[in-house]
N, C-alpha and C positions, 0 to 999 in steps of 0.2 A: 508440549502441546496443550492448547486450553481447548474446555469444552466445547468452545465457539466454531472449531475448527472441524468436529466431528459432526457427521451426519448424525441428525434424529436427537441431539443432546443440545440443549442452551434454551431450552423454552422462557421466557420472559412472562408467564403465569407464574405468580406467587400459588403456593399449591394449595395453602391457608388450612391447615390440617385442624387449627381452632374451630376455624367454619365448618368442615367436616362431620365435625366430634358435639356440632352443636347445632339440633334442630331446630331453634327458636330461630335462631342468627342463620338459616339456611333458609328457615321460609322467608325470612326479612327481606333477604337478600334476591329471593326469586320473584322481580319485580317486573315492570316493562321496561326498569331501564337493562336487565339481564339481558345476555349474551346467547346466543345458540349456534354452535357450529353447524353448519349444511355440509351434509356429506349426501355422496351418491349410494347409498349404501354404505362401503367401509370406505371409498376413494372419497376423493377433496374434491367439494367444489372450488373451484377457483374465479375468480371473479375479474373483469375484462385488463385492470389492471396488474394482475398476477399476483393476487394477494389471496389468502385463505376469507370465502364470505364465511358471513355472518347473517343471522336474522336472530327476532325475538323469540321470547319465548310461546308467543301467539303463532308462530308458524310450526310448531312442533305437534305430531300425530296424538291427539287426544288421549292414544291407549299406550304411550310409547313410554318407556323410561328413561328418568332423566338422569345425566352421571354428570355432577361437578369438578370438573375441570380444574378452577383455581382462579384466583382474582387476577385482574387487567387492572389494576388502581382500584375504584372502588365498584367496579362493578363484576357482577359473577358470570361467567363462561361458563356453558352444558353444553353436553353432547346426546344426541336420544339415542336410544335403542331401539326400535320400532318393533311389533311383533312378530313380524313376518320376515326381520331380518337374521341368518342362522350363523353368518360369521364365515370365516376363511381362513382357513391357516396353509392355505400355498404361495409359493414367493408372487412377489408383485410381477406385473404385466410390463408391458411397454408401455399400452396408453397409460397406465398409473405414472412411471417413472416421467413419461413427458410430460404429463400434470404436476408431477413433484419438482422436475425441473426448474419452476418457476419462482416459485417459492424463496425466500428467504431464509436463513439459518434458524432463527427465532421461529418464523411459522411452522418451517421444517419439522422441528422438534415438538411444536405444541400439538400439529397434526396426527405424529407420530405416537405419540402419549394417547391421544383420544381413541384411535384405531385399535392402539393395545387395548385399552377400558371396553370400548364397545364392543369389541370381537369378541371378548373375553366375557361378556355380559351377556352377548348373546348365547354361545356356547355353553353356559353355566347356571340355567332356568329352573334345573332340576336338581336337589341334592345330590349328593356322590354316595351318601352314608344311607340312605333311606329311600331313595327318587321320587320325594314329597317336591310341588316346587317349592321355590324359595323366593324370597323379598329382599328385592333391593335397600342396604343402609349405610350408613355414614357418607350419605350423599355418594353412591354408588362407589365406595371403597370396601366393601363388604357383602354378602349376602347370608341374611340368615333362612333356615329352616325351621318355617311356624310347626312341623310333625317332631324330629327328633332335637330340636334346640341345636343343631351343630351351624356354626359358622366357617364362613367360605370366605378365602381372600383373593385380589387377584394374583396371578401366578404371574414369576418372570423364569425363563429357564434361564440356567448359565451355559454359556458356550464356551468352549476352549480354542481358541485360532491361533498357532503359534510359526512364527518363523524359526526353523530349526537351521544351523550355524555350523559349517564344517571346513576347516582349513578355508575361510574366506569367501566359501559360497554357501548358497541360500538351498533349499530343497524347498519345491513349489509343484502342485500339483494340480489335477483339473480332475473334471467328474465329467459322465459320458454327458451331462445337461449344458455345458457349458459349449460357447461360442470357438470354431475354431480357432489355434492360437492360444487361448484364454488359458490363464496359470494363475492360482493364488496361495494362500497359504490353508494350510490342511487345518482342520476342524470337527469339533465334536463334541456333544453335549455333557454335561458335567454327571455322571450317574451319583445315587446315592451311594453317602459313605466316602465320597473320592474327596481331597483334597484337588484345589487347581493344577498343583505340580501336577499331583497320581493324576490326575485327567491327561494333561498333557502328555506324559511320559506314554499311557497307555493309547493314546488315540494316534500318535506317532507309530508306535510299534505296531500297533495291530492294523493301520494304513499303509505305512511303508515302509515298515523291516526295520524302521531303524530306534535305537536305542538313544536316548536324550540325558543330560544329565545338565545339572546349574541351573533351573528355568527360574526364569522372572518377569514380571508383570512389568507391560509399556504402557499399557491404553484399551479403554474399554469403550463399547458403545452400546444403547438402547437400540433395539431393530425390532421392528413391530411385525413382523412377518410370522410369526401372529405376533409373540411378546417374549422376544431373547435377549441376555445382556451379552453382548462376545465379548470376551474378557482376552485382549490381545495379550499376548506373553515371546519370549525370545527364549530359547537354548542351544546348549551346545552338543552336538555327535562326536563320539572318537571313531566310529566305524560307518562308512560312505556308502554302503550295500543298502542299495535299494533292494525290496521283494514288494509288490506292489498289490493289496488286496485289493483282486478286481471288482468283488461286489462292491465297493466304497469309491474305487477310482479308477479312470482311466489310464491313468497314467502319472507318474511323479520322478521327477527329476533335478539333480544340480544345476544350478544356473549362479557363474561366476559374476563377479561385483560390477564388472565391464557390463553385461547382459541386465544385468538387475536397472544398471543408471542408464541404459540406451531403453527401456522398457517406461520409465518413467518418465524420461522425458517427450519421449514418443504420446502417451497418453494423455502429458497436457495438449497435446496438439490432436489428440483424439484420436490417436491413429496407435498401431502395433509395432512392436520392435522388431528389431530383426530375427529374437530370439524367441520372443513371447508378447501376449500382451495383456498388462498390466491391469490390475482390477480398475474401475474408477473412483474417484475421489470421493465418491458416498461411501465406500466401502473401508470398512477398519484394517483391511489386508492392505489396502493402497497407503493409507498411515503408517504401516506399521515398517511396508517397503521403504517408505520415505526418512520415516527415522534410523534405519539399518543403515541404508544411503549416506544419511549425516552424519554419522556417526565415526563411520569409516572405519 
């Protein structure tokens, strides 16, 4: 798999972490031929031909802050913050995703990137160590505290989403939130102290009875919902016993190789399997079905 292929990954901004790291060459750079994302808040505007707009930096809210993005060739891309905007950290909407729809893999991903920074910007006004606020720096990669000197970065969490492997079928599971039908692979975030394996192994058991053992890393992806990385992984069961912990899921069940390939193929066509149906192709569970699929 190359990164082109996952949702929210392959931005075509050079990230320019020299510019960053260097005020002089950041104000140089914030000129009128500068870039500025238009967002609706956190969602994209999108513009009639189904591209991510753009305007200057003469359209950006006087009192707003500005987070640098990353070079386009030689010119600089921001995204503001405005002050009035407080951030979101619940999954995306429909009219988001039919907005996102449009999009191109590249935009995809750049959009995805700026949603993290700005969500993340806005939520993050106040120290954590002292609740002085704080000031945006390294062209919005940073915030420091003018009261206790502590520096703030942005945060990515890890996720763990693992397709667990047993005698030739898959164990997929759904949450009371999901669409009827709807199954994907189980997940959960990385605590501290845990290894990916120990993540995995523990968010298996403590979801659905079951015991994991040989995990290994396929494919990961940025998802900005607010700012997680899902760190796709695969393992093996010796013992098939599902116990299903309801406060985490509805339900989780085996689904043989036959079931898994009529599910996928089903879903390019946008439609459900007979068994289940399949995450969509934005999603790292839908990759990770597809390279199980390949594999054989």
């Amino acid at each position: 798999m190359t990164l082109q292929t996952i949702a929210f990954a392959g931005s075509r901004l050079d990230r320019a972490d020299h510019v960053r790291c260097n005020p002089d060459k950041l104000a140089e750079l914030s000129n009128w031929r500068a870039r500025l994302l238009l967002l609706d808040g956190l969602d994209p505007v999108v513009s009639p031909d189904g591209r991510l707009a753009w305007g200057t930096l003469a359209d950006a809210d006087a009192e707003a802050e500005l987070v640098f993005l990353g070079l386009d060739g030689e010119r600089a891309c921001f995204a503001q913050v405005p002050p009035s905007l407080n951030g979101n950290v619940g999954p995306a909407n429909p009219r988001l995703w039919q907005a996102m729809a449009t999009l191109d893999a590249g935009e995809l991903a750049t959009y995805g990137g700026a949603r993290s920074m700005v969500d993340w910007h806005a939520r993050h006004r106040f120290c954590a160590r002292c609740g002085a606020p704080t000031a945006l720096a390294k062209g919005g990669w940073q915030r420091n505290c003018g009261s206790c000197k502590a520096e703030h970065f942005p945060r990515v969490d890890p996720v763990t989403i693992m397709l667990v492997e047993h005698d030739g079928n898959i164990l997929l599971g759904r949450q009371p939130r999901f669409p009827a039908g709807n199954y994907s692979a189980l997940a959960g975030f990385v605590e501290p102290g845990e290894s990916i394996e120990e993540a995995v192994a523990r968010e298996v058991l403590e979801e659905a009875g079951v015991r994991v053992r040989d995990v290994r890393y396929v494919v990961s992806q940025p998802w900005p919902f607010p700012s997680s990385l899902m760190i796709g992984c695969h393992a093996f069961a010796d013992d098939p016993t599902v116990t299903v912990d309801v406060t985490e899921l509805e339900d989780a069940r085996w689904f043989t190789r036959a079931e898994v390939e009529d599910a996928m193929r089903a879903i390019a066509r946008l439609e459900g399997g007979s068994a289940f149906r399949a995450p969509p192709p934005t999603a790292v569970a839908h990759h990770l079905l597809r390279w199980w699929v390949a594999k054989g």
